[in-house]
C-alpha positions as CSV (number, residue, x, y, z in Angstrom):
1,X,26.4,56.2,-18.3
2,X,23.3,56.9,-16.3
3,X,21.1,55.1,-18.9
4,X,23.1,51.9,-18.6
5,X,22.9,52.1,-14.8
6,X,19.0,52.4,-15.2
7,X,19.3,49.2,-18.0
8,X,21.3,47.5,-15.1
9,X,19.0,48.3,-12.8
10,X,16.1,47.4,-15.0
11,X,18.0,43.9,-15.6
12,X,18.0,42.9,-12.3
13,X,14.5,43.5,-11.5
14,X,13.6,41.2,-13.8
15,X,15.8,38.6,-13.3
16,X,14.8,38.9,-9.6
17,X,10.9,38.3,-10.7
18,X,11.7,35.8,-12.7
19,X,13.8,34.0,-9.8
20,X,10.5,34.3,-7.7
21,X,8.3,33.0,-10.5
22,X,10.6,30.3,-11.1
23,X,10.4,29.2,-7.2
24,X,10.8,25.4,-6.9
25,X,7.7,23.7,-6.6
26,X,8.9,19.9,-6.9
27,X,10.1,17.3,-4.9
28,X,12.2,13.9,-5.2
29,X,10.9,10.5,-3.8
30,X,13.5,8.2,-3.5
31,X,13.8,4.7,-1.5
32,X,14.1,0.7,-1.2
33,X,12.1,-1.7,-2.1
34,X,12.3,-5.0,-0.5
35,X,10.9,-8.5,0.7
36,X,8.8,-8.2,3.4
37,X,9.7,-11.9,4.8
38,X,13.3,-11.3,4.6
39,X,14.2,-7.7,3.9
40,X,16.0,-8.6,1.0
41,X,16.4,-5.8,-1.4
42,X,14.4,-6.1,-4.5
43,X,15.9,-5.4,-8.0
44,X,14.2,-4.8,-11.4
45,X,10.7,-3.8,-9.5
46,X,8.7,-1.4,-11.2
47,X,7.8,2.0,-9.4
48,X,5.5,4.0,-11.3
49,X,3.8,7.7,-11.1
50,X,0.8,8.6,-13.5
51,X,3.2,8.0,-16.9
52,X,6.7,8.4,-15.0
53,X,8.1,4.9,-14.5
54,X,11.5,3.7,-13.1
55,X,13.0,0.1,-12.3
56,X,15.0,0.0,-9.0
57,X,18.7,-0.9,-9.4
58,X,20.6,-3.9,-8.0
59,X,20.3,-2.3,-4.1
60,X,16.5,-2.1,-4.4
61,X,16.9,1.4,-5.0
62,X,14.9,3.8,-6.7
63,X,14.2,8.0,-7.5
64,X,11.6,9.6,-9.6
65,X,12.3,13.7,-9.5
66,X,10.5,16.6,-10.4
67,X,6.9,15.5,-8.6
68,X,4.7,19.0,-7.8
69,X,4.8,19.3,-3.6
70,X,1.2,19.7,-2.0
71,X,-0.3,16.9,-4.5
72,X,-1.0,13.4,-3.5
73,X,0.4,11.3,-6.4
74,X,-0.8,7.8,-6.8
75,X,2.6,5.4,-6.5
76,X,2.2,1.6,-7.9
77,X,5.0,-1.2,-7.5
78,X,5.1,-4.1,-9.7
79,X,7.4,-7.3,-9.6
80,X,6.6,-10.6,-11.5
81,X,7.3,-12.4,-8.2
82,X,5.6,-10.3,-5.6
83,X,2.2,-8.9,-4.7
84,X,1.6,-5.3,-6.5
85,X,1.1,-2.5,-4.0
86,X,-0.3,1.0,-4.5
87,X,-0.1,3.8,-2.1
88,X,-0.5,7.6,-2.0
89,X,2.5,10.1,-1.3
90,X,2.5,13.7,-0.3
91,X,5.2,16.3,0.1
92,X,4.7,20.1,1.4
93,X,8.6,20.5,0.4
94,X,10.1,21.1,-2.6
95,X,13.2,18.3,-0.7
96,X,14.3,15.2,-1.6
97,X,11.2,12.7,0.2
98,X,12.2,8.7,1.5
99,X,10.2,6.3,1.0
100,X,10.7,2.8,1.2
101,X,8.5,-0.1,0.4
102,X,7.7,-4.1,1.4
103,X,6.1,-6.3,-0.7
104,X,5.5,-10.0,-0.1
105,X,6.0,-12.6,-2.4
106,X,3.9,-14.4,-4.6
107,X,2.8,-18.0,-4.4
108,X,4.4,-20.4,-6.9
109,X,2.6,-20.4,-9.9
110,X,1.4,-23.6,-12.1
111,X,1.0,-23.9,-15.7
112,X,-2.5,-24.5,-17.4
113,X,-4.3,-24.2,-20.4
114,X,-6.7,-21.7,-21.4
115,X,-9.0,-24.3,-23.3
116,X,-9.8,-26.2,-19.6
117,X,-11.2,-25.5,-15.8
118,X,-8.2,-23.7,-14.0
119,X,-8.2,-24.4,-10.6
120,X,-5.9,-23.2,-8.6
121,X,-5.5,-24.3,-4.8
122,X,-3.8,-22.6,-2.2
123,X,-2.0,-23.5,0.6
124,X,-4.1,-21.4,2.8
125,X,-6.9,-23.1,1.9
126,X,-8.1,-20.7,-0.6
127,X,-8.8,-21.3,-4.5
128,X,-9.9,-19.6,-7.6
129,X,-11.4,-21.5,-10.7
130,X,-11.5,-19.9,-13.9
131,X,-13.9,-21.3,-17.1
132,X,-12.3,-22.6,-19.9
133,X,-12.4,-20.0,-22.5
134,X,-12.1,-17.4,-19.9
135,X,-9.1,-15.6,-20.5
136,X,-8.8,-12.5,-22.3
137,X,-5.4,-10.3,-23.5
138,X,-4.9,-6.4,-23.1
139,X,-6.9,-6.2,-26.7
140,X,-9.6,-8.0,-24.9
141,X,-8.9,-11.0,-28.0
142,X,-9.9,-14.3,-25.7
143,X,-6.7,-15.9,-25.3
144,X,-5.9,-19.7,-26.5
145,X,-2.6,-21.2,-25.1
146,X,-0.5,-21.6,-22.1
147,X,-1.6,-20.0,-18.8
148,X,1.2,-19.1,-16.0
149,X,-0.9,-18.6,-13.2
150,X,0.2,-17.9,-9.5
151,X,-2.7,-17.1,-6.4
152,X,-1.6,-15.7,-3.3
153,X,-4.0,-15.4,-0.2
154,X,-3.0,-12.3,1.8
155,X,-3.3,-12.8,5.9
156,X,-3.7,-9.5,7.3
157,X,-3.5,-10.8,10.8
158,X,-0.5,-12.5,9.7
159,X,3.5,-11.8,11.0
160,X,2.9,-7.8,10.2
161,X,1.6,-8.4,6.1
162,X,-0.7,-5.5,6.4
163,X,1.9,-2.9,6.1
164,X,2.5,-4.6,2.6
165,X,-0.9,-5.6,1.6
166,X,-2.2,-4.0,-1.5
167,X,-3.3,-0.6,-0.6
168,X,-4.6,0.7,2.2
169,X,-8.0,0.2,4.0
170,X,-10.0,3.3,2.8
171,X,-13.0,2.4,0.3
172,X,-13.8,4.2,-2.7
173,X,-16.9,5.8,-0.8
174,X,-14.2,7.5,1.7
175,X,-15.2,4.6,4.2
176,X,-12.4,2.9,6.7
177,X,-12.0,-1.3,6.1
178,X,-12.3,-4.3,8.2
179,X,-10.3,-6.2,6.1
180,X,-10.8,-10.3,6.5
181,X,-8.2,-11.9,3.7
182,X,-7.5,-11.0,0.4
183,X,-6.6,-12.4,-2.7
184,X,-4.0,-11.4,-5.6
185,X,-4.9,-13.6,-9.0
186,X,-1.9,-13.3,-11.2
187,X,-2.3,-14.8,-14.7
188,X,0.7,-14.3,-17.7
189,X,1.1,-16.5,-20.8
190,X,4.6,-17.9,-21.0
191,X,6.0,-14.8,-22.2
192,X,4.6,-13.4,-19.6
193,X,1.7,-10.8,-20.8
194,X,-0.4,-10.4,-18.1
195,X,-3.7,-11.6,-18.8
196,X,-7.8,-10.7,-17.3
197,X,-11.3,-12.6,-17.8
198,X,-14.2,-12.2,-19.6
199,X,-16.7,-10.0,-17.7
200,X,-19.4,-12.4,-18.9
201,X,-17.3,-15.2,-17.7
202,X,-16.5,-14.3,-13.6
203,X,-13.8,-16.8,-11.5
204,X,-14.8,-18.4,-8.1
205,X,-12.9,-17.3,-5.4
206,X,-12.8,-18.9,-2.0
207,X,-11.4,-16.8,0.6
208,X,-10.0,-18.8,4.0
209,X,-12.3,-17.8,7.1
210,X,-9.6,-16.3,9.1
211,X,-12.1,-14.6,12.0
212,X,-14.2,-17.5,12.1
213,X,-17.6,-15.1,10.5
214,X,-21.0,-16.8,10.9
215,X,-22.5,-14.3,8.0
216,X,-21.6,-13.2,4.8
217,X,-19.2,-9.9,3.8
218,X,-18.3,-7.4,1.6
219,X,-16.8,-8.0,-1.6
220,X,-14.1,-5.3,-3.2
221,X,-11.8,-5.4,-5.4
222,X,-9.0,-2.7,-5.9
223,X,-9.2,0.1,-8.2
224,X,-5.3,0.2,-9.6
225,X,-5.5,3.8,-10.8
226,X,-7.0,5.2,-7.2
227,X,-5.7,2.8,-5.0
228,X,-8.9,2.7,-2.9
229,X,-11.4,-0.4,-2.8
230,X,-14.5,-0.6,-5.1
231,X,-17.3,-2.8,-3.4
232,X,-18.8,-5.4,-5.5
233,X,-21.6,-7.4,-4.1
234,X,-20.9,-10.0,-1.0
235,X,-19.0,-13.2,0.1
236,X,-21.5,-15.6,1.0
237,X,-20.2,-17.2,4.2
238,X,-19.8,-21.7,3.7
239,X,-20.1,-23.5,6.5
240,X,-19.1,-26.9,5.2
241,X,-15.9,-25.6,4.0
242,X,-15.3,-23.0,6.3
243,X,-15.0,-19.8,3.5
244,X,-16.1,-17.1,1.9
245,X,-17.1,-17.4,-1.4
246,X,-17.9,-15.1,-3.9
247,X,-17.5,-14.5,-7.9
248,X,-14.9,-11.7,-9.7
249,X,-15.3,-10.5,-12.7
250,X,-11.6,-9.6,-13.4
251,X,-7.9,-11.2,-12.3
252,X,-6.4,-7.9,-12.8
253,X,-6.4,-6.6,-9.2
254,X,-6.4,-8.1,-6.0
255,X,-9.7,-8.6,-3.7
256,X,-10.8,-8.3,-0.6
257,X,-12.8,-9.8,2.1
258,X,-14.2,-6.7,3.4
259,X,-16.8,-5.1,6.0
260,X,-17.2,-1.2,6.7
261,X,-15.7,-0.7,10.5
262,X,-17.6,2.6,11.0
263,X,-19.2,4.6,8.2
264,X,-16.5,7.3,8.1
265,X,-13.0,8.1,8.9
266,X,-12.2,10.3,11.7
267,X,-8.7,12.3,11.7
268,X,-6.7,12.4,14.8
269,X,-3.8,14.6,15.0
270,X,-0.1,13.9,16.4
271,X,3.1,15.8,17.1
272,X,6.3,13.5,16.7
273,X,9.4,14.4,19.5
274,X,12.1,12.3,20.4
275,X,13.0,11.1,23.7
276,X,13.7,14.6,25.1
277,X,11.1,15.8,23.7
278,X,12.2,17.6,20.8
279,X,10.0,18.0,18.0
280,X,10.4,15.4,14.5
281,X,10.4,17.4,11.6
282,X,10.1,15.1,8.4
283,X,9.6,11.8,10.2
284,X,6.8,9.4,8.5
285,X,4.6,7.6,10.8
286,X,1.3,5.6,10.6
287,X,-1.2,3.8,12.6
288,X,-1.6,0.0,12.6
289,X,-5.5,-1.1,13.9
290,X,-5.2,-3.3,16.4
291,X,-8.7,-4.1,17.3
292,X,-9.3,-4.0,13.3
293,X,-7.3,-5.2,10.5
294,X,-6.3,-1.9,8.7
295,X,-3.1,0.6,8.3
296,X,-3.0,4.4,7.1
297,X,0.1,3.8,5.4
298,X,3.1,6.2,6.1
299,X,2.9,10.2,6.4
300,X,5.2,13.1,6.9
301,X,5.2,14.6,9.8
302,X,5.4,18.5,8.7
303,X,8.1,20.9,10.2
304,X,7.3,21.4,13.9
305,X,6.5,17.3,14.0
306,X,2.6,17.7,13.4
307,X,0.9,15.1,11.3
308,X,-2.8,14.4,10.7
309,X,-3.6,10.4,10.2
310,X,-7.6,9.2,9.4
311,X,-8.3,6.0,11.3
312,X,-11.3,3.9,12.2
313,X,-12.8,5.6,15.1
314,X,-13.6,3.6,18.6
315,X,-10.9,1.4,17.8
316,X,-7.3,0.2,19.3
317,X,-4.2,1.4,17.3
318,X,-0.4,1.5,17.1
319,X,1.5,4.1,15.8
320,X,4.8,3.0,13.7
321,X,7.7,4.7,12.0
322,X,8.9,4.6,9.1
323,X,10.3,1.1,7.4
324,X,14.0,0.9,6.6
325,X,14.9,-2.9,5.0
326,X,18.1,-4.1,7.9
327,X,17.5,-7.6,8.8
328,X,21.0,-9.4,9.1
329,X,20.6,-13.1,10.0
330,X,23.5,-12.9,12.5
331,X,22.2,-10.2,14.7
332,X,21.6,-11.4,17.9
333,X,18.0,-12.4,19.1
334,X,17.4,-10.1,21.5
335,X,19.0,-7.3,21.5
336,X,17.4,-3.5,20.4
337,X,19.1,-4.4,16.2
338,X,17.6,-7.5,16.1
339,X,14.6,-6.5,17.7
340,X,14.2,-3.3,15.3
341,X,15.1,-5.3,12.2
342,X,14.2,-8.6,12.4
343,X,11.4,-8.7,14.8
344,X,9.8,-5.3,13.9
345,X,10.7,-6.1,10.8
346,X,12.5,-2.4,10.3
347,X,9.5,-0.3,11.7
348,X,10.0,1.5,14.4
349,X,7.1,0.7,16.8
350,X,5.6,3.5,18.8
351,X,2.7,4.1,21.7
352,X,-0.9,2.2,21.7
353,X,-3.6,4.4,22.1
354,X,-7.1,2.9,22.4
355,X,-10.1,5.6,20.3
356,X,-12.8,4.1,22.5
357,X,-11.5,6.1,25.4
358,X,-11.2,9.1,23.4
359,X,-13.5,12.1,23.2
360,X,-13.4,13.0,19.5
361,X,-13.4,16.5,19.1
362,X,-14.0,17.1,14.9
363,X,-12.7,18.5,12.4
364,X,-9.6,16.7,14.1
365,X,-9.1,15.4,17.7
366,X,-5.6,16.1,19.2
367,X,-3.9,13.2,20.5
368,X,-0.8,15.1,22.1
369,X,3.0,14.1,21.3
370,X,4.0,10.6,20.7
371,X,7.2,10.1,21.4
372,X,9.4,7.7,18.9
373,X,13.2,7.5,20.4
């Protein structure tokens, strides 16, 4: 009998050890995705994770489990008829993790052929002109046929787009963007394989002069596996038509008008409380540049309410909430759900705090609480 206790005992102790191995070490992100013009939910987009990809459901819905906590994991969304996105998420839980997305919608597209000068013209006043002979598929084989091809010229000054422009302002040298317009080029055949140029064989692109520039400016296009910008070469600034101009060398990401606003990101520190001043464990927030055209993106406040958020230093920003799709075209104008849904569109808004009046104090300058109700 006493040697089965000691096998009992024996049993246990390694079950125990191999509970503590075994500690969960994952996390679940789960969300919406949804229009940013209307907050309709968005069905059959793509939502993707290194090799891991998921369509969302009829409600916009989507999960992807089992992602290792304290990692930052590249996410991509892709819809025929809307602007990609990338972004980076983070979890220090092994807990489910919301997260919910905008995207705005593409231009309409027009049908061309590969064999001719593609020019397309935008509303905005933009426009992209490919050489005939231009367009290659995935096996890089130049493609002869039928081209679907839809431009869209992204505002970032324009009705809150910046929360769903492509990725967030940071370049790929760790730099924070001034971003001036971009541009998405969007090119299928008719069954709808997507389609690039010939690096020997770049497309014009004419960006819209939103803030009136007298110079030229940066050039970048996105890199779709870091989501951070990539600078290649410069706009040159047209006075006759009012644009930038510039030449790109592929259609497979979307490009930027784009100028360094200091020559390094500074971290500023926060702690989240509701309007009695409790602490907001869990809660995603950001900062929207007021004085500049750029956004952090969201991030989780940890466990006490703390979160850390790298901004353009010496400028004006706003803090926001997290985005939760709710517009209903018969709430009425005016009051807080109408406010918070359609006019906010879903975000909850929080305190302006302007960096030039701020003694940074590195490695990260605490900013106090900021109090979202």
């Amino acid at each position: 009998m006493q040697t089965n206790k000691s096998l009992n005992v024996v049993f246990f102790l390694t079950i125990s050890l191999l509970c503590v191995s075994c500690k969960k070490d994952t996390f679940t992100l789960n969300g919406k995705i949804f229009n940013i013009t209307n907050q309709d939910l968005i069905s059959q987009a793509k939502v993707s994770i290194g090799n891991i990809t998921v369509q969302t459901n009829r409600n916009g819905e989507y999960e992807i489990p089992n992602l290792k906590i304290n990692t930052e994991h590249v996410i991509s969304i892709e819809h025929k008829d809307f602007v990609s996105i990338i972004r980076k998420v983070k979890s220090n839980l092994a807990k489910d993790l919301g997260a919910n997305f905008p995207l705005i919608p593409r231009n309409e597209g027009k049908e061309f052929s590969s064999t001719d000068t593609i020019v397309s013209l935008m509303r905005s006043g933009g426009k992209v002109v490919i050489k005939p002979n231009s367009l290659v598929t995935k096996s890089n084989k130049v493609y002869e046929g039928k081209v679907f091809l839809r431009t869209t010229f992204i505002n970032p000054k324009e009705d809150n787009l910046i929360i769903a422009s492509p990725s967030t302002f940071i370049s790929s040298d760790s730099r924070p963007l001034q971003s001036y317009g971009m541009i998405e080029i969007y090119a299928t055949t008719v069954d709808g394989e997507r389609l690039d140029i010939r690096k020997d064989r770049p497309a014009l692109i004419e960006i819209p002069n939103i803030s009136r520039l007298s110079n030229n400016v940066g050039l970048y296009y996105l890199n779709t596996n870091s989501g951070l910008w990539v600078n290649s070469g410069v706009l040159t600034y047209n006075e006759k038509t009012n644009t930038l101009l510039g030449e790109v060398t592929s259609i497979s990401s979307a490009w930027n008008a784009d100028d360094p606003c200091a020559s390094a990101l500074v971290c500023i520190r926060i702690q989240v409380v509701d309007g009695l001043n409790t602490p907001r464990p869990y809660f995603g927030v950001g900062a929207v540049g007021l004085s500049y055209s750029g956004y952090t993106g969201i991030s989780q406040t940890d466990a006490n309410g703390f979160v850390d958020l790298y901004v353009c230093p010496n400028q004006a920003i706003k803090f926001v909430g997290d985005i939760i799709p709710c517009c209903d075209a018969g709430d009425i104008p005016g009051t807080p759900e109408h406010i918070f849904c359609c006019e906010n569109h879903g975000q909850a808004q929080g305190p302006i705090v302007d960096l030039s009046l701020v003694t940074l104090t590195p490695p990260c300058t605490s900013l106090g609480t900021v109090i979202f109700p």
